[in-house]
C-alpha positions in Angstrom: 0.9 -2.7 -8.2 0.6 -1.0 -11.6 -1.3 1.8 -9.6 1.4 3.3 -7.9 4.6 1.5 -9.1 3.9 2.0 -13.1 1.3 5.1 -13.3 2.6 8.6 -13.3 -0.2 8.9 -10.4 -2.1 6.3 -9.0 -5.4 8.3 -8.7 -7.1 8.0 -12.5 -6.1 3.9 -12.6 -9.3 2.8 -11.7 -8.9 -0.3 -9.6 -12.0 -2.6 -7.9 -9.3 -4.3 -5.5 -5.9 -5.3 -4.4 -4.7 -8.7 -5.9 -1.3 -10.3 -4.5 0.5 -13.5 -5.4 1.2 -16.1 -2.7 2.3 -19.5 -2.6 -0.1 -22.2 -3.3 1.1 -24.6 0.1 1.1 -21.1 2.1 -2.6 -20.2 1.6 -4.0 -21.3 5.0 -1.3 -19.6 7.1 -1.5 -16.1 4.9 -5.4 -16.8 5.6 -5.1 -17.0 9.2 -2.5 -13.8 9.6 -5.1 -11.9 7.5 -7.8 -12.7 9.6 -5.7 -12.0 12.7 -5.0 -8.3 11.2 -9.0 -7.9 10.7 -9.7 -8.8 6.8 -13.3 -10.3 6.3 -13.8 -12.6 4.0 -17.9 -11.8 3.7 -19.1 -14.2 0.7 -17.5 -17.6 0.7 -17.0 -18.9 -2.8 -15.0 -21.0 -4.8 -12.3 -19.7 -7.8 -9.8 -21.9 -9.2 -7.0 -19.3 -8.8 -7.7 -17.1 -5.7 -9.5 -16.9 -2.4 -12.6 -15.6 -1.9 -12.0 -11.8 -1.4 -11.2 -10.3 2.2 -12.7 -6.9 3.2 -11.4 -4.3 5.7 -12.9 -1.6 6.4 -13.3 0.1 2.4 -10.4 -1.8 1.3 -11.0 -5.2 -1.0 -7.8 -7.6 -1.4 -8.0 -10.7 -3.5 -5.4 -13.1 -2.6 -3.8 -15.2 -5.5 -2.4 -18.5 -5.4 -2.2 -19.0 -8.9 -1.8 -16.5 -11.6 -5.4 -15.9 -13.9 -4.9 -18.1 -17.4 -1.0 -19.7 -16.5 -3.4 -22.9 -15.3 -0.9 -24.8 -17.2 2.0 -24.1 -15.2 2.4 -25.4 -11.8 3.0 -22.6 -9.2 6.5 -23.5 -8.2 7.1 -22.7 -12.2 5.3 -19.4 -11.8 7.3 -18.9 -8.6 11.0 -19.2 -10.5 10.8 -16.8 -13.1 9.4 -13.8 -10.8 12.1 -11.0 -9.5 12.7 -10.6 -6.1 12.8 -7.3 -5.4 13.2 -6.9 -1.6 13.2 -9.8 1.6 9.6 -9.9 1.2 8.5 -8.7 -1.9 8.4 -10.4 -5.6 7.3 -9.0 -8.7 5.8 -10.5 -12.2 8.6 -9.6 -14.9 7.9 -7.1 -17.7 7.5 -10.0 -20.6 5.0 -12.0 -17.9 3.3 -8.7 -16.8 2.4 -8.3 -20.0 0.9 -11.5 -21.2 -1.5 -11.6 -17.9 -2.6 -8.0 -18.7 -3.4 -9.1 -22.3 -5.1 -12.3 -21.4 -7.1 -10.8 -18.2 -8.8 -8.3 -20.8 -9.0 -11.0 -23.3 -11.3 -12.9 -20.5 -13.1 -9.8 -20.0 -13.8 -9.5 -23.7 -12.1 -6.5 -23.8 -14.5 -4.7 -21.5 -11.3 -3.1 -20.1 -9.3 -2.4 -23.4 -8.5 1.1 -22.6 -7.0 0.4 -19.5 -4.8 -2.3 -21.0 -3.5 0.4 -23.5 -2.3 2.7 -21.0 -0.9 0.1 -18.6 1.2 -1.6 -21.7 2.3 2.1 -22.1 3.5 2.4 -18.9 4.8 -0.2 -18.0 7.0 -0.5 -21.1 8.1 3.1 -20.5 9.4 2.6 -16.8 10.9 -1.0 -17.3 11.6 -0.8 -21.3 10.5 -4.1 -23.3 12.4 -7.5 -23.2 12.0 -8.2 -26.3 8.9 -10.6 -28.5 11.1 -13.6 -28.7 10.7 -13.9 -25.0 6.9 -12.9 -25.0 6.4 -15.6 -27.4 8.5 -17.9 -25.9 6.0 -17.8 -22.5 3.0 -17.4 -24.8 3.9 -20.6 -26.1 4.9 -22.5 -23.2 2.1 -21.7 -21.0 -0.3 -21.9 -24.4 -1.8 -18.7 -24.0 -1.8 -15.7 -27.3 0.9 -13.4 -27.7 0.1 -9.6 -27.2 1.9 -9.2 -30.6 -0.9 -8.1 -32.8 -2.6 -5.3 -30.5 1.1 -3.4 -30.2 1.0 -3.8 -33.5 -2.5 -2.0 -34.1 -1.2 1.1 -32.2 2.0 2.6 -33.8 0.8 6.1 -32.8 0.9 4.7 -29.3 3.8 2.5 -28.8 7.5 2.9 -29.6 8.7 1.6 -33.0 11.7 -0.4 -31.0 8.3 -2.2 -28.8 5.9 -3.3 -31.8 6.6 -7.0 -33.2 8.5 -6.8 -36.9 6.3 -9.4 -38.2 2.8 -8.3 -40.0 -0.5 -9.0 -39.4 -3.9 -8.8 -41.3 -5.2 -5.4 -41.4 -8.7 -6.9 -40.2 -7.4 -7.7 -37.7 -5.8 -4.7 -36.4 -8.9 -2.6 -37.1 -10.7 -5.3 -35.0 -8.3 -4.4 -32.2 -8.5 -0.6 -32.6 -12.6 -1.0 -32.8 -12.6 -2.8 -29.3 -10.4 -0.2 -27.8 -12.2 3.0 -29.3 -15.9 1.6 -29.1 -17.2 1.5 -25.4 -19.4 -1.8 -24.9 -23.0 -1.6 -25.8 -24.7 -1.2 -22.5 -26.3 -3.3 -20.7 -25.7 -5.8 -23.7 -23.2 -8.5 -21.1 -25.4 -11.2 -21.1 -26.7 -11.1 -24.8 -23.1 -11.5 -25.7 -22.7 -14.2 -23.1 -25.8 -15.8 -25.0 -23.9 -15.3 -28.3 -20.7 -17.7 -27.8 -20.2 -20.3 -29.8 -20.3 -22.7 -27.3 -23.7 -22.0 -25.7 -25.6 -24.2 -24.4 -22.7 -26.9 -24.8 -22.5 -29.1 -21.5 -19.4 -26.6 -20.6 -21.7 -23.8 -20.6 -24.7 -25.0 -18.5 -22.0 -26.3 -15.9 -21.0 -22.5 -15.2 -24.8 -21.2 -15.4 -25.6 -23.9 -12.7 -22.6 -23.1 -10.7 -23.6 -19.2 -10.7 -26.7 -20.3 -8.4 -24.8 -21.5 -6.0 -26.3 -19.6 -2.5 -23.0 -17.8 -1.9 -23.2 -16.3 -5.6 -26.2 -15.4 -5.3 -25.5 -13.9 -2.1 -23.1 -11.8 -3.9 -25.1 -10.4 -6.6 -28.0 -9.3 -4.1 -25.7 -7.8 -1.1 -26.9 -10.4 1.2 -23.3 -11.9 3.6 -24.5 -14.0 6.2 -27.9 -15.2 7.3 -30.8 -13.8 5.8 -32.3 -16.9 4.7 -35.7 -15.1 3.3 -33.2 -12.3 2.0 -31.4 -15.2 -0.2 -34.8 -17.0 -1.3 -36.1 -13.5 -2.8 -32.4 -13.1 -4.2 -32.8 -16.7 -6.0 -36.3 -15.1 -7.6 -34.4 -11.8 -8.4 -31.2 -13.2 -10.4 -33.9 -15.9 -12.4 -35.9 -13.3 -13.2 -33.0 -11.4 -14.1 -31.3 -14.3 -16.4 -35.2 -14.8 -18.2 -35.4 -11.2 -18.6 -31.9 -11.1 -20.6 -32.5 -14.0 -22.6 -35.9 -12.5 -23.9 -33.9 -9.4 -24.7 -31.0 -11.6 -26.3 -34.1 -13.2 -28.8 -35.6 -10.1 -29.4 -32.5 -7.6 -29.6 -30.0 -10.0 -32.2 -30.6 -7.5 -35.0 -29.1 -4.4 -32.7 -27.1 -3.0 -35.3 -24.8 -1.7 -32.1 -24.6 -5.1 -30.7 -23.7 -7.3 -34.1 -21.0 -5.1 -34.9 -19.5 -5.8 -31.6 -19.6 -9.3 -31.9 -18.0 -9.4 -35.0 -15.6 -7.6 -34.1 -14.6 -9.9 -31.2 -15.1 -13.0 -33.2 -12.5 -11.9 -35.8 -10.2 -11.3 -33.1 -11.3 -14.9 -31.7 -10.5 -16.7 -34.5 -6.7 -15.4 -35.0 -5.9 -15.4 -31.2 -7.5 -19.4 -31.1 
């Protein structure tokens, strides 16, 4: 609800869909009332936090039953520390809103950085900030990184009163300011997906494997029901697609654009780990 609750306008937040928060033992019945009130659900697939997303008319929403990176807590956990905020209506509080927005972008490795800058801002200037003890409080008990260092990175941006009193390397805080300032190198995604660490561990072939699943694939090519010679050219499309990236990952690691990038991620990697 950033959009509209947090924003000064909702119009320049850019926003793919509308996520909400349910209870986990209340996901068939909020299933059946949305299909009752005419949301779609046009690609079946699985997620181990949400359902698979429901379409009406130009409207997306993406119902939660657990909250992205808290897979340590249980949900009835999740549940007790939100704020209820009318008969029918809970919200994430300030401290928790903005450990998921760090750790979503984290995911996204940074892609979105920008936009976590100006949410952070806003948010913090509407409901003021809690406090780090209790940020790192929930960092720690739900093992996740504390958004400590990229306040800190930004004291042109952010409040004197709402950056952490304890320091941090200065490489790192470049690292952060690099990410946020640098756009990411087009059409580079899968040669820094290729670039982890742990590719080609066990891990890492399990997701590749589970991205052909028909429904993904379904997905990626626009293709919702049916179709069957629709979804056997889509199989050839997205294989060709993956072969064509990793040539251009073997034949494009010396892009001066694209190393610099991934240094600058790693050396955020290693202090968040």
């Amino acid at each position: 609800d950033l959009a509209w609750r947090v924003w000064p306008d909702d119009v320049p937040r850019r926003m793919g869909d509308i996520d909400v928060l349910i209870r986990e033992n209340e996901r068939e019945r909020a299933l059946a009332m949305l299909k009752k009130d005419g949301w779609d659900a046009p690609y079946f697939y699985r997620s181990s936090h949400h359902e698979p997303q429901l379409v009406r008319k130009t409207a997306r929403l993406e119902v939660h039953f657990r909250l992205p990176h808290f897979g340590v807590a249980s949900t009835d956990a999740i549940w007790r520390k939100l704020r209820r905020v009318s008969p029918y209506e809970w919200q994430l509080s300030t401290e928790m809103n903005l450990l998921m927005l760090f750790c979503h972008s984290r995911g996204h490795r940074w892609k979105n950085a920008p936009q976590l800058l100006l949410d952070c801002g806003f948010l913090i200037r509407r409901e003021g900030f809690p406090g780090w003890d209790r940020i790192d409080a929930l960092a720690k008990e739900y093992a996740l990184p504390s958004p400590a260092p990229f306040f800190a990175a930004f004291p042109d941006f952010f409040p004197e009163e709402t950056r952490p009193e304890k320091s941090f390397p200065a490489e790192l805080l470049h690292a952060f300011r690099e990410v946020v300032t640098s756009p990411v190198p087009r059409r580079k995604d899968a040669e820094i997906v290729l670039a982890q660490s742990a590719r080609f561990s066990l891990n890492w072939w399990k997701r590749r494997f589970a991205a052909l699943h028909p429904s993904v694939i379904r997905l990626h090519t626009c293709n919702p029901h049916g179709h069957y010679g629709k979804l056997t050219l889509g199989y050839f499309q997205v294989n060709f697609r993956k072969l064509r990236d990793f040539a251009r990952y073997i034949f494009s690691r010396r892009d001066r654009e694209l190393k610099q990038r991934l240094q600058t991620e790693d050396t955020i990697e290693k202090f968040l780990r």
